[in-house]
Backbone as CSV, one residue per row, in Angstrom:
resi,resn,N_x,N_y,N_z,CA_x,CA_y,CA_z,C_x,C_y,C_z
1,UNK,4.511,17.278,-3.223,4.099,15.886,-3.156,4.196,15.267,-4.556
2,UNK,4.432,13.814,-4.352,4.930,13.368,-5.944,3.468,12.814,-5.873
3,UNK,3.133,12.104,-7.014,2.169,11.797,-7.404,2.514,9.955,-8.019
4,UNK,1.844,9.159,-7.296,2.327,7.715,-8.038,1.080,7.491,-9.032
5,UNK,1.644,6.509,-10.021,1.459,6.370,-11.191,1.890,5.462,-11.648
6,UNK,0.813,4.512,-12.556,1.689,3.122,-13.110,1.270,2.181,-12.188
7,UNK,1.337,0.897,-13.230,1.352,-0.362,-12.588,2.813,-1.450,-13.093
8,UNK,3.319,-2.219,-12.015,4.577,-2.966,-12.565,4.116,-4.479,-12.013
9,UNK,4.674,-5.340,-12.158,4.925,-6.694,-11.621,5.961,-7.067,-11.337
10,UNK,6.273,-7.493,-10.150,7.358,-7.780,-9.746,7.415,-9.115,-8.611
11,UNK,8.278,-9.938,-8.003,7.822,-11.443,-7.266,8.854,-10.699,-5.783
12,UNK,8.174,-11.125,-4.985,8.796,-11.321,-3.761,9.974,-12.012,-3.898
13,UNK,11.392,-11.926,-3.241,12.273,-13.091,-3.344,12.009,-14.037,-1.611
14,UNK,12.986,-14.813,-1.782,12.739,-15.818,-0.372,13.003,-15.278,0.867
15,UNK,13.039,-14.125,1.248,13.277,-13.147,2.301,12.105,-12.548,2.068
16,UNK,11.570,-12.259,1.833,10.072,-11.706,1.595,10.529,-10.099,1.664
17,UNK,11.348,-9.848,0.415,11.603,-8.984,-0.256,10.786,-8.766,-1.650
18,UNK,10.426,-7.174,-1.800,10.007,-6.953,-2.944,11.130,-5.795,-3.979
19,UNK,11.027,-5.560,-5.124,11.551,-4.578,-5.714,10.302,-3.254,-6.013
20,UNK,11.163,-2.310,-5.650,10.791,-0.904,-6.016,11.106,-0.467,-7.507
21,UNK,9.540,-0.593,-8.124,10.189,-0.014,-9.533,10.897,1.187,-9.389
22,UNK,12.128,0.932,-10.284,12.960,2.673,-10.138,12.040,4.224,-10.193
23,UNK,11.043,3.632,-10.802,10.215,5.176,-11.198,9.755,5.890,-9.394
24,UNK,9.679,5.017,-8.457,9.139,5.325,-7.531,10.400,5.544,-6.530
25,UNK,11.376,4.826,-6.268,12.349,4.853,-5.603,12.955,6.484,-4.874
26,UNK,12.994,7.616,-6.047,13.773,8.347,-5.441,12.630,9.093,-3.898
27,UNK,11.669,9.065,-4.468,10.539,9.702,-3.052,10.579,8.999,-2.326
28,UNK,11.496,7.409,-1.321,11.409,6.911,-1.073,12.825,6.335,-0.236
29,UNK,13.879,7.529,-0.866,15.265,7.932,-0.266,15.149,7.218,1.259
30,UNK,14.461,8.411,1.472,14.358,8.688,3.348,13.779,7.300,3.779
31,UNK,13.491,6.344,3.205,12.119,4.912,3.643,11.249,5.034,3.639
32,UNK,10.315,4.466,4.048,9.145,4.818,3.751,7.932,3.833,5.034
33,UNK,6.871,3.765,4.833,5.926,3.271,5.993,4.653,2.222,5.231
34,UNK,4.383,1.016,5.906,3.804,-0.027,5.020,2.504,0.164,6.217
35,UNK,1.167,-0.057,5.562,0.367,-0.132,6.165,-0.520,-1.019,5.831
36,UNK,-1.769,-1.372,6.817,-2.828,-2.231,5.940,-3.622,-1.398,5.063
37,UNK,-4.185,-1.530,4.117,-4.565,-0.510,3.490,-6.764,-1.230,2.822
38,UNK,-7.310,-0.578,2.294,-8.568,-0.977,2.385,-8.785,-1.878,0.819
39,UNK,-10.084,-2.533,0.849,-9.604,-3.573,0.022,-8.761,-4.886,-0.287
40,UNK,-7.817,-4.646,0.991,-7.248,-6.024,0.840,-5.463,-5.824,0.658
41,UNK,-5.213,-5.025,0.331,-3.735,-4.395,-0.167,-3.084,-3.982,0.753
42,UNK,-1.628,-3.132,0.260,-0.839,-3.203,1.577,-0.503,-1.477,0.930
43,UNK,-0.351,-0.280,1.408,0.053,0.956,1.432,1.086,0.820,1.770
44,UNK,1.990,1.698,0.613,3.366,1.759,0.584,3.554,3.364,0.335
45,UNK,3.674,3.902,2.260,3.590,5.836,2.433,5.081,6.137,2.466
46,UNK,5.742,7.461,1.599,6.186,8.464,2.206,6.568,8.425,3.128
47,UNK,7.308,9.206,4.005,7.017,9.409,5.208,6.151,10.913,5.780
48,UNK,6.111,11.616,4.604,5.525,12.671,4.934,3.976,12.324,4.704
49,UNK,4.047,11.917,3.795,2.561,11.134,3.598,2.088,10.368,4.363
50,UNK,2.878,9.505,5.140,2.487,8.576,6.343,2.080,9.467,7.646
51,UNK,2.761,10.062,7.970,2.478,11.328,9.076,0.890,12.253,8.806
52,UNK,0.993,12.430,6.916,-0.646,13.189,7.039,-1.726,11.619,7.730
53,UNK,-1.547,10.368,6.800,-2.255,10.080,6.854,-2.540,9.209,8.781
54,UNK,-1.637,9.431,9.351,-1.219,8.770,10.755,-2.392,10.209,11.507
55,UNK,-2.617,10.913,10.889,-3.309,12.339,11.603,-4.194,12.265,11.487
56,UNK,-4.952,11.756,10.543,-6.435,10.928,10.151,-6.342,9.809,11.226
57,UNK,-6.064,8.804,11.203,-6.345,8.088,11.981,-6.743,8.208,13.810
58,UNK,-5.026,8.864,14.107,-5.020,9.966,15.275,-6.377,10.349,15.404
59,UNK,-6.518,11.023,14.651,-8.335,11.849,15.210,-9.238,11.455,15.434
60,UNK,-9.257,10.405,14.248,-10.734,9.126,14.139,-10.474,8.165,15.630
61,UNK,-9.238,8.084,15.847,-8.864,7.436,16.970,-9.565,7.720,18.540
62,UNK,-9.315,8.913,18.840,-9.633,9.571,19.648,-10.987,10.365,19.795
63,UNK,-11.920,10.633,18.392,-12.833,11.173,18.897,-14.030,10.816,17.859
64,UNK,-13.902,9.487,17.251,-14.705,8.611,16.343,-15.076,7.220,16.924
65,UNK,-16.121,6.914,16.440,-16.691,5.750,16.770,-16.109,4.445,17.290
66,UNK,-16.720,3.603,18.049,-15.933,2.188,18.222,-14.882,1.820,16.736
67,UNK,-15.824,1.421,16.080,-15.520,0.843,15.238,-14.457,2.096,14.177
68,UNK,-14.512,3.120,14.439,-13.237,4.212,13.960,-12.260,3.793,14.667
69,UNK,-12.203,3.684,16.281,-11.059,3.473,17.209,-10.300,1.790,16.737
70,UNK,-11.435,0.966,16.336,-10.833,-0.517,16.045,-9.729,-0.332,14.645
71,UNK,-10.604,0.150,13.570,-9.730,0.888,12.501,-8.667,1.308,12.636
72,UNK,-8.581,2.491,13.287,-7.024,3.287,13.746,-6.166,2.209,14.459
73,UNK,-6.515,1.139,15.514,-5.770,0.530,16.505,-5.452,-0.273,15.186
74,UNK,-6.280,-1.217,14.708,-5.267,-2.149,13.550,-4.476,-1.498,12.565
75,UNK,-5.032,-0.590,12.040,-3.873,0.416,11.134,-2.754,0.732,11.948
76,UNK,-3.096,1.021,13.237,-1.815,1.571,13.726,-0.501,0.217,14.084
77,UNK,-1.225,-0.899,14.899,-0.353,-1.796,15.620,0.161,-2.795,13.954
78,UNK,-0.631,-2.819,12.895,0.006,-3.067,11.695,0.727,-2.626,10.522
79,UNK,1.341,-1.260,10.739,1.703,-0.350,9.843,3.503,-0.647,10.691
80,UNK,4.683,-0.600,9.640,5.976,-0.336,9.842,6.699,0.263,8.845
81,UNK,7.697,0.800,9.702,9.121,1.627,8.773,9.381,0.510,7.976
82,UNK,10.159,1.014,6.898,11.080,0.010,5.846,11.761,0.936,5.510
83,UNK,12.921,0.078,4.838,14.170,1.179,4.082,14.445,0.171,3.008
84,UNK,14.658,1.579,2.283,14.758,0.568,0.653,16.132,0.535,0.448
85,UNK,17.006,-0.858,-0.289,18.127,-0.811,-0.064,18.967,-0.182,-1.525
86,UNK,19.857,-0.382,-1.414,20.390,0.118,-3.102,20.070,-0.246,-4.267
87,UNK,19.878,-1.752,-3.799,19.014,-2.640,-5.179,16.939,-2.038,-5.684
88,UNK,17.063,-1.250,-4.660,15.856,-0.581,-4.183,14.470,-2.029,-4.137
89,UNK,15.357,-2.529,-2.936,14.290,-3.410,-2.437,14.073,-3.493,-0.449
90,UNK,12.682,-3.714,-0.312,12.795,-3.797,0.901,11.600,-4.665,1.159
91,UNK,11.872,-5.039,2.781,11.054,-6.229,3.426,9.743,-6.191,3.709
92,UNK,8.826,-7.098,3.613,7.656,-7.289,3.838,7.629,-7.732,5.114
93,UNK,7.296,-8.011,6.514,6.787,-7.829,7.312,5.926,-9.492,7.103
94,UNK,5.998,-10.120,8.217,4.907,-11.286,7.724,3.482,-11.022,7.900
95,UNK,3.271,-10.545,8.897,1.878,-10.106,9.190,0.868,-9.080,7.662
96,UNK,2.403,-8.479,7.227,1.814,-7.550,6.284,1.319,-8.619,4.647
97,UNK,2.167,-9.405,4.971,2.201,-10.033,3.757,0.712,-11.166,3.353
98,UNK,0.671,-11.806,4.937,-0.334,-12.657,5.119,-1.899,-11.521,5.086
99,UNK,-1.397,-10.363,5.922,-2.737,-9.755,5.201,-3.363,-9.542,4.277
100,UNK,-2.281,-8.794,2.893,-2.791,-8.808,1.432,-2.927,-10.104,1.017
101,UNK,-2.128,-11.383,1.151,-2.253,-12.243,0.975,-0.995,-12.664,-0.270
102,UNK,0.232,-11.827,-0.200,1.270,-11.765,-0.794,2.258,-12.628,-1.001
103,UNK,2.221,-13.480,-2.283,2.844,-14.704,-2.226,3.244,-14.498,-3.457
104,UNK,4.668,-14.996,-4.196,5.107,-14.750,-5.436,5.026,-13.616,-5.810
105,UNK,4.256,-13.401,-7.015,4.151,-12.648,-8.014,3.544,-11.101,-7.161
106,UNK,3.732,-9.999,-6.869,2.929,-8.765,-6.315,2.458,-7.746,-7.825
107,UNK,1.545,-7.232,-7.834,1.337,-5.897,-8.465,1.623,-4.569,-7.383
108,UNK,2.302,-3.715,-7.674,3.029,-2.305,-7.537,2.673,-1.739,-8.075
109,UNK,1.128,-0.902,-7.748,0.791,0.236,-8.384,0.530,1.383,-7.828
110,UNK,1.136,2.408,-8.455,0.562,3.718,-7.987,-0.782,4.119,-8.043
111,UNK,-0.593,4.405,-6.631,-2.638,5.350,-6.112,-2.143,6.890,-5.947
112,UNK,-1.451,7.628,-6.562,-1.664,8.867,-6.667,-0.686,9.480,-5.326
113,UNK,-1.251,9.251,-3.991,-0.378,9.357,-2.759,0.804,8.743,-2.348
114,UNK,-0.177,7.628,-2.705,1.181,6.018,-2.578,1.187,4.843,-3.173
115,UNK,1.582,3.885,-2.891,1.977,3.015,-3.685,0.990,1.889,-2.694
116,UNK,0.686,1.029,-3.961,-0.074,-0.255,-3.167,0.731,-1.605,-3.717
117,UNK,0.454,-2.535,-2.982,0.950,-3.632,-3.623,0.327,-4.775,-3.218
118,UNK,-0.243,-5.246,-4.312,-2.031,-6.085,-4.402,-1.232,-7.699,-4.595
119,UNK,-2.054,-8.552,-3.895,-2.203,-9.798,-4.605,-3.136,-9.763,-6.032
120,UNK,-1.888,-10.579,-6.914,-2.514,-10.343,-8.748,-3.854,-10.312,-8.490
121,UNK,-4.673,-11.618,-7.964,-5.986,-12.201,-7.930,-7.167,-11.229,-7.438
122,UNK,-6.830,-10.422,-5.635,-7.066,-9.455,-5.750,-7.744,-8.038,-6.603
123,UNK,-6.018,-8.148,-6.823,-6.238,-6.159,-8.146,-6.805,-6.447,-8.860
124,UNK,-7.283,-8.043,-9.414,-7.857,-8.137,-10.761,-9.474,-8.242,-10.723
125,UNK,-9.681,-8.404,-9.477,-11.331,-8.135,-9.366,-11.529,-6.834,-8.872
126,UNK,-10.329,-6.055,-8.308,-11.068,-4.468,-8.254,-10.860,-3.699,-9.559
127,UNK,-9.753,-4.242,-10.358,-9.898,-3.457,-11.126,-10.811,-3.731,-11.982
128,UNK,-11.495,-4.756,-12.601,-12.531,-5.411,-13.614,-13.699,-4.489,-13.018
129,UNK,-13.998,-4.156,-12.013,-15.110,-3.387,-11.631,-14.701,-1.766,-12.002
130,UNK,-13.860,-1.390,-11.894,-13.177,-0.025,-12.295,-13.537,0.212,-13.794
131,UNK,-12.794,-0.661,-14.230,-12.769,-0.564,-15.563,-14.330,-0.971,-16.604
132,UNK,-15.067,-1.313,-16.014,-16.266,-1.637,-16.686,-16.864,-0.449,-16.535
133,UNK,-16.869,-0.137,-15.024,-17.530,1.752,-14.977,-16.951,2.513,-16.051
134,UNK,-15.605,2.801,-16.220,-14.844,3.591,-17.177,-15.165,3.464,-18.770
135,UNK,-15.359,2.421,-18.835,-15.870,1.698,-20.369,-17.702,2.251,-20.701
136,UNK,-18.069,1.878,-19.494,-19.851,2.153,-19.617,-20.018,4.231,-19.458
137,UNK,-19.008,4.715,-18.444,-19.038,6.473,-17.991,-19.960,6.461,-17.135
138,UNK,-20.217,5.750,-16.376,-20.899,5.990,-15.478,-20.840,4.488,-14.322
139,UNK,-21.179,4.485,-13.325,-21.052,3.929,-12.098,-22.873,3.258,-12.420
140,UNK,-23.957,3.194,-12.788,-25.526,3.123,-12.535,-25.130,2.251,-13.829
């Protein structure tokens, strides 16, 4: 498993295309799977990674709470394939886009599994909370 890493900026074009920073592209050969993701952002899986995390849901689906089953059903009926093209760009989905709230400018950052891609306005109030914990060492 690769590990993502890094943050880039990059703008949607008028097709509601984004670019794949090159650093991420080659794990991403095969295409990859866009999901809603928590916080507000959009998950950008693998496909092997999409399959672990489609197995989580699967389960929570079937033998977790209402509100687990509502979870899994919107993750599921809002999550799609993409293929990245040579320019290593691929399509946003409108539904996906209007969810994060993805207009112009995106942040593309690696979460370790996968890739997210935040509205600026967004990432910038989760991360200001991140980073104040990190600064202070402690969360209290």
């Amino acid at each position: 498993m690769s590990l993502f890493v890094g943050q880039f900026q990059h703008s949607l074009d008028d097709k509601g295309r984004l670019i794949l920073p090159a650093r991420f592209r080659r794990d991403f050969e095969n295409g990859g799977h866009l999901s809603p993701n928590m916080d507000g952002c959009v998950a950008l899986w693998t496909p092997g990674e999409f399959t672990r995390k489609s197995a989580e849901y699967l389960e929570a689906g079937r033998h977790g709470s209402a509100h687990e089953r509502r979870q899994s059903r919107f993750w599921a009926t809002n999550s799609s394939e993409v293929e990245i093209d040579r320019q290593g760009r691929f399509a946003l989905p409108p539904v996906i886009r209007d969810f994060a709230q993805l207009t112009g400018e995106v942040i593309v950052a690696g979460n370790l599994d996968h890739v997210e891609l935040w509205n600026p306005q967004r990432y910038a109030e989760q991360v200001s909370t991140a980073e104040e914990t990190f600064i202070r060492g402690s969360d209290e």
